[in-house]
C-alpha atoms as a printed R data frame, in Angstrom:
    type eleno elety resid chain resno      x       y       z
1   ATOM     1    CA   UNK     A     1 14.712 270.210 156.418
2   ATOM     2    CA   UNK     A     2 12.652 273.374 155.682
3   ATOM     3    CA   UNK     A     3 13.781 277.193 156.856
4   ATOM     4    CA   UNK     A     4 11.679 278.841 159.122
5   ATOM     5    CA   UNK     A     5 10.678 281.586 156.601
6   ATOM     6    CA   UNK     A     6 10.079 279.661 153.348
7   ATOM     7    CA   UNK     A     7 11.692 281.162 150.202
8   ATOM     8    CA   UNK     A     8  9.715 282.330 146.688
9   ATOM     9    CA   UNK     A     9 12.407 281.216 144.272
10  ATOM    10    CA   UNK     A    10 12.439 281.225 140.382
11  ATOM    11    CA   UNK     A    11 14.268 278.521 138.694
12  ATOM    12    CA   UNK     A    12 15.650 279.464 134.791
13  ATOM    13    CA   UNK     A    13 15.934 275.728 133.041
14  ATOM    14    CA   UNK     A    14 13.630 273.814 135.613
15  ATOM    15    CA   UNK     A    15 13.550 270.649 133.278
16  ATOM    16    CA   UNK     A    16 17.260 270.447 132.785
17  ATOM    17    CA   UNK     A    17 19.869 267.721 134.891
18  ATOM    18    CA   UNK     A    18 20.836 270.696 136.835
19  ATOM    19    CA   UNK     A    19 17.522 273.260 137.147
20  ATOM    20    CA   UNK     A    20 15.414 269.894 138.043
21  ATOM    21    CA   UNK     A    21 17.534 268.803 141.333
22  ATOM    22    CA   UNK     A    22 17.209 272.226 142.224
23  ATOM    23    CA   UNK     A    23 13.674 272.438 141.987
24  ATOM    24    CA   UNK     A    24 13.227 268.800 144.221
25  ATOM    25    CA   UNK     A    25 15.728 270.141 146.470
26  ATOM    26    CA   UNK     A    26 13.777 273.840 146.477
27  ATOM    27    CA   UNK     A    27 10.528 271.735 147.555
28  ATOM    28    CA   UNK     A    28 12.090 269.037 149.864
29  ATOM    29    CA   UNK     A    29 12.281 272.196 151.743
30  ATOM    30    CA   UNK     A    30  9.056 273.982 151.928
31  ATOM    31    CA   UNK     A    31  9.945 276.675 149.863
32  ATOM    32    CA   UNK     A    32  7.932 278.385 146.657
33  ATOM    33    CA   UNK     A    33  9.343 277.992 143.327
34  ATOM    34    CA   UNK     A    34  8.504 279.441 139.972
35  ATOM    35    CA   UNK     A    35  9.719 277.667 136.817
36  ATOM    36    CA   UNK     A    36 10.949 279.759 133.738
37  ATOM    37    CA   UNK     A    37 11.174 277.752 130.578
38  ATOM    38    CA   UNK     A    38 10.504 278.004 126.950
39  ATOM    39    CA   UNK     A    39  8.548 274.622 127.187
40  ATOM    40    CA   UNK     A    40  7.457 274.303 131.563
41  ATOM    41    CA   UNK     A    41  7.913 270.341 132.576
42  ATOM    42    CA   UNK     A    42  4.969 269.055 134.566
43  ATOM    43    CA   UNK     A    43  6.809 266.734 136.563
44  ATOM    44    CA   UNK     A    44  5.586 269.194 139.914
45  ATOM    45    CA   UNK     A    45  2.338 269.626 138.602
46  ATOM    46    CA   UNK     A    46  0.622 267.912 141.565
47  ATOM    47    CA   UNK     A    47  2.905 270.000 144.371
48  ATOM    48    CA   UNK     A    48  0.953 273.213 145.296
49  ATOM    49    CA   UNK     A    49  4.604 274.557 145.711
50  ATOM    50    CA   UNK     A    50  5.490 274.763 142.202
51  ATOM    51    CA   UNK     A    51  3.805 276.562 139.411
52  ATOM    52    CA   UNK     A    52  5.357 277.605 136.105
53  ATOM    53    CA   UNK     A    53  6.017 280.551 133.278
54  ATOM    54    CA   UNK     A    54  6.168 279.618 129.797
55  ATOM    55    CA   UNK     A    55  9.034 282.366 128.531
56  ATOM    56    CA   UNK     A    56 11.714 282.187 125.863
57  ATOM    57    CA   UNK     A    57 14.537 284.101 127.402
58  ATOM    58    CA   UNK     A    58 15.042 285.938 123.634
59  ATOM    59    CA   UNK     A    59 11.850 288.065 125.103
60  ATOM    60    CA   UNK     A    60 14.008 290.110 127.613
61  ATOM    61    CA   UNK     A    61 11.256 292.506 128.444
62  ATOM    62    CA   UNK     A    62  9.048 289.559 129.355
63  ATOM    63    CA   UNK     A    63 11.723 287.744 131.199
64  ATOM    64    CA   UNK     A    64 12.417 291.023 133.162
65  ATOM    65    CA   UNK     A    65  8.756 291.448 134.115
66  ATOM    66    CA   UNK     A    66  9.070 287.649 135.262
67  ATOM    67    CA   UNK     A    67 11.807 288.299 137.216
68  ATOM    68    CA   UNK     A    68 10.541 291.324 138.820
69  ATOM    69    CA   UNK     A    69  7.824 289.630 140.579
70  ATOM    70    CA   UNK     A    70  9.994 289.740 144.112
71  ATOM    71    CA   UNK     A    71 11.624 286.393 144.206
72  ATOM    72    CA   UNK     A    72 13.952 285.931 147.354
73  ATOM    73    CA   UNK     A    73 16.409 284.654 144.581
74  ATOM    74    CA   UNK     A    74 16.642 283.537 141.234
75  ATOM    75    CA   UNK     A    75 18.075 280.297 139.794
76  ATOM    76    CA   UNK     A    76 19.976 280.291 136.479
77  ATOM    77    CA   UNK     A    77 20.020 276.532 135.250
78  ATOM    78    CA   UNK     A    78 20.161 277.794 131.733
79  ATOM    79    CA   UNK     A    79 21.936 275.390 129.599
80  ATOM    80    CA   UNK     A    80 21.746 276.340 125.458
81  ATOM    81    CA   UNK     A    81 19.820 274.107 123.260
82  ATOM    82    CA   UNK     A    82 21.838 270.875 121.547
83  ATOM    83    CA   UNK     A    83 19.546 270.378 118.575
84  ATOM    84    CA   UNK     A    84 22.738 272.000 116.891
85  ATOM    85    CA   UNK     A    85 26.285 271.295 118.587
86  ATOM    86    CA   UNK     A    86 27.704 274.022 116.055
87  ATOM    87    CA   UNK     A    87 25.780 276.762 117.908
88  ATOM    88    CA   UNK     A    88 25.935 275.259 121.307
89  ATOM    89    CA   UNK     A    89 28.613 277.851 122.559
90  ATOM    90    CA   UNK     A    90 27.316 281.022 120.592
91  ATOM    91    CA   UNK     A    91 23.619 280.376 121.769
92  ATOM    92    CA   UNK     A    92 24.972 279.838 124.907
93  ATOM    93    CA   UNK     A    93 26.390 283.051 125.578
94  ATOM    94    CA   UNK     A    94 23.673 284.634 123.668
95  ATOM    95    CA   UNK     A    95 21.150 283.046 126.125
96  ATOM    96    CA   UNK     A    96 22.884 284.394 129.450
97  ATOM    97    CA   UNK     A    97 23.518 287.643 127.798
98  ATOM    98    CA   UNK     A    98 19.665 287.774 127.827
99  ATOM    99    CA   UNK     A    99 19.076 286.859 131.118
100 ATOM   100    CA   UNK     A   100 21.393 289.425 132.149
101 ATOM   101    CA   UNK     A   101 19.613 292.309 130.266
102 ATOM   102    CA   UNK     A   102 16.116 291.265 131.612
103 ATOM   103    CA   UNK     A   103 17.735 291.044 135.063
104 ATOM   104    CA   UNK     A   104 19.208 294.521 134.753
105 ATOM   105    CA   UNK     A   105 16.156 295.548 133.398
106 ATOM   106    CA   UNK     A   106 14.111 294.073 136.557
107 ATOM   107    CA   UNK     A   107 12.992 295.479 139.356
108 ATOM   108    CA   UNK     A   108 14.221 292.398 141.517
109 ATOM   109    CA   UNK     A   109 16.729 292.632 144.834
110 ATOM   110    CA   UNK     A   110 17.718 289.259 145.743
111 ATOM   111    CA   UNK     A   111 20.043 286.694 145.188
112 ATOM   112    CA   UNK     A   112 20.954 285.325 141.730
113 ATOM   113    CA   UNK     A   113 22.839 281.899 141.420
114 ATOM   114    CA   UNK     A   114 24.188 280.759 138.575
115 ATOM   115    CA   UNK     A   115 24.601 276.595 138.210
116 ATOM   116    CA   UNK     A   116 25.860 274.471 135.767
117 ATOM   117    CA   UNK     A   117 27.030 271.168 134.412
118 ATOM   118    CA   UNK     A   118 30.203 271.209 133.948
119 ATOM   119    CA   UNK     A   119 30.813 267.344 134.785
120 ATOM   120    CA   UNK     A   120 29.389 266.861 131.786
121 ATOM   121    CA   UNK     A   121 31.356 267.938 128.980
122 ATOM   122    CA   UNK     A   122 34.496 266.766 127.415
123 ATOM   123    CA   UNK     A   123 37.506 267.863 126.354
124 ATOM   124    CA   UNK     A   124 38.901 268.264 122.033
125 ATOM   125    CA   UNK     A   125 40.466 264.774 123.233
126 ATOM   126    CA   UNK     A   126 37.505 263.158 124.502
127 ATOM   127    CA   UNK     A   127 38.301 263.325 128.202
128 ATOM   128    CA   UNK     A   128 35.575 264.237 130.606
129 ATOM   129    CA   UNK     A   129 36.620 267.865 132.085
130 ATOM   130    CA   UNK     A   130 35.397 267.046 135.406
């Protein structure tokens, strides 16, 4: 169902498990979203809702000039890279660290969300945590 006043929304990690239900959800509802990715997915390519930004969120002064571009709210699906599960948790906190800087750095005055995917990982003993 859409709102009456359709939203401009930027969605960090677009192509992700959690940024890319967002995104269908975002559209299902007549609303305006901007992806932010390293590497934009063109699975919405065809919806004249969606259009993309090719940023790596180490560039915090681009990101912040991104995010300044008066979104109603911004979407934080950032999840680190897994090409090495030895750096997973540092790169991870690195990478929010940067979104916070170019958000504090930003001229924008919404809402910020931050998602993740929790369900997904696993405990030292194997067990699921969710």
């Amino acid at each position: 169902m859409a709102t009456a006043t359709p939203l401009k929304v930027a969605v960090l990690g677009p192509a992700g498990q959690c940024g890319s239900c967002v995104v269908d959800e975002l559209l299902s509802r007549g609303h305006t979203v901007v992806g932010i990715s390293r590497n934009p997915p063109e699975d919405w390519k065809s919806n004249s809702g969606y259009s993309s930004v090719p940023v790596d969120i180490q560039d915090t002064k681009k990101l912040s000039k991104v995010f300044s571009a008066g979104f109603d709210a911004i979407v934080s699906a950032y999840a680190p890279p897994l090409a090495d599960l030895s750096k997973v948790y540092e790169t991870g906190v690195e990478g929010h660290g940067k979104i916070k800087m170019a958000l504090l750095e930003s001229s924008h005055e919404g809402q910020i969300i931050v998602i993740g995917g929790a369900g997904s990982l696993h405990t030292k003993n194997g067990q699921q945590l969710v």
